[in-house]
C-alpha positions as CSV (number, residue, x, y, z in Angstrom):
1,X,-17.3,15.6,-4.7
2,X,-13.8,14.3,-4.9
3,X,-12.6,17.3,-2.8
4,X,-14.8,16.3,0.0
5,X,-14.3,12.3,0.2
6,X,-10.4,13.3,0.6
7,X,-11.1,15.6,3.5
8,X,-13.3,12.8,4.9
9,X,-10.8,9.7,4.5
10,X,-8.0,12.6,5.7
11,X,-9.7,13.0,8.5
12,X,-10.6,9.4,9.3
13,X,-6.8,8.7,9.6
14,X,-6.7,11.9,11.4
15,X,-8.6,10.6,14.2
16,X,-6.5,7.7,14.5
17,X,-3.3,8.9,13.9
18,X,-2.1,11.7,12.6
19,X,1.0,10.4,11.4
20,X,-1.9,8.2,8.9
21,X,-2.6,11.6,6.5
22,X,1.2,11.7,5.1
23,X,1.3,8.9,3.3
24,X,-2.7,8.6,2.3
25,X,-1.3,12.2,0.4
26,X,1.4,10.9,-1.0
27,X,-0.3,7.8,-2.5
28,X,-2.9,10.6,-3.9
29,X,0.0,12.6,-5.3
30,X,1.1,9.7,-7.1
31,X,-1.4,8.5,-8.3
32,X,-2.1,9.5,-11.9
33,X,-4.0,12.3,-12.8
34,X,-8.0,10.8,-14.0
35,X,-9.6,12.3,-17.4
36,X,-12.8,13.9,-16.7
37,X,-15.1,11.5,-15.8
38,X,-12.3,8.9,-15.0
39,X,-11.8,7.1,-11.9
40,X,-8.1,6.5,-10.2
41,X,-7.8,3.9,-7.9
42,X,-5.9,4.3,-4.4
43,X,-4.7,1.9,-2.2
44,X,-3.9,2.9,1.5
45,X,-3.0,0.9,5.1
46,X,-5.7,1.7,7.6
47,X,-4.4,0.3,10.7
48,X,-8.0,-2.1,12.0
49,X,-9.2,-2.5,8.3
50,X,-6.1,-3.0,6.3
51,X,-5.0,-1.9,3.0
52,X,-8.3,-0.2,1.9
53,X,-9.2,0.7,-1.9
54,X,-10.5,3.9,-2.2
55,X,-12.0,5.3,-6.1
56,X,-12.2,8.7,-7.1
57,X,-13.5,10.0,-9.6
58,X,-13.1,13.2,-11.5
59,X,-15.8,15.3,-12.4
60,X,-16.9,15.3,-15.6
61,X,-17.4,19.2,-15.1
62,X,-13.9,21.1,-16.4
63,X,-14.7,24.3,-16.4
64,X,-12.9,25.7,-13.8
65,X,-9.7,23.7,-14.6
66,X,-8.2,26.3,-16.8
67,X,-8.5,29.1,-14.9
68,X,-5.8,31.3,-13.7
69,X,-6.1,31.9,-10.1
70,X,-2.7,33.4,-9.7
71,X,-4.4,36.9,-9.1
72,X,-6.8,35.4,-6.0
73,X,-3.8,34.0,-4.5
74,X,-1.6,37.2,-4.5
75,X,-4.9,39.4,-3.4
76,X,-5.9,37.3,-0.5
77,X,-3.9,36.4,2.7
78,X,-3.7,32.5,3.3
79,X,-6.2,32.9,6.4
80,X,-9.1,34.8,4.3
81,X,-7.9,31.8,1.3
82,X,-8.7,29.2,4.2
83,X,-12.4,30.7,5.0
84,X,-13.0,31.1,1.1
85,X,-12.3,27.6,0.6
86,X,-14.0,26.2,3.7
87,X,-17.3,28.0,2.4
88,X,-17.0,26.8,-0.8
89,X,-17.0,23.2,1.0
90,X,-20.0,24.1,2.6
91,X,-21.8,25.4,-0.6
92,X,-22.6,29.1,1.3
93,X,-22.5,31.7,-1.7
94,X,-19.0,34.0,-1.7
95,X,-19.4,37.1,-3.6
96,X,-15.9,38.8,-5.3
97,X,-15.6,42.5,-5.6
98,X,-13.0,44.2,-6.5
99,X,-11.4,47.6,-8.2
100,X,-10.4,45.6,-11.5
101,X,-12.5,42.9,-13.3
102,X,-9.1,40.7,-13.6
């Protein structure tokens, strides 16, 4: 997924340097926003390979895109946010329950 082969090339300039992962984000942040199913192209200095191309593409999968997640983020401290998202990375099933269906 595109998510993960960011963490990955994050954490390759990591390793190095971590001075490296603030402007690998920026030049993702400008980069233009991909259709579904389009691929963006990003060019980045690696210090021992040179400027490096790197394509991502966008899913072609939107469903999630419009939804409102503004009621997850108020309900959850940024720690318990952190563990949702890391297993979510690493595909283990999280299971919601709450009061209210919203």
């Amino acid at each position: 997924s595109i998510t993960l082969q960011i963490l990955d090339e994050v954490e390759k300039r990591r390793a190095i340097s971590p001075a490296l992962v603030q402007p690998f984000m920026r030049s993702i942040m400008e980069a233009p926003f991909p259709a579904p199913g389009r691929t963006i192209t990003v060019k980045n200095f690696l210090p021992g390979s040179g400027t490096e191309v790197i394509m991502l593409c966008r899913p072609l999968d939107s469903r999630l895109e419009h939804v409102d997640f503004e009621c997850l983020f108020s309900s959850l401290n940024v720690r318990l946010l952190v563990r949702v998202f890391a297993s979510l990375l690493l595909e283990r099933r999280v299971i919601f329950t709450a009061d209210k269906l919203r």
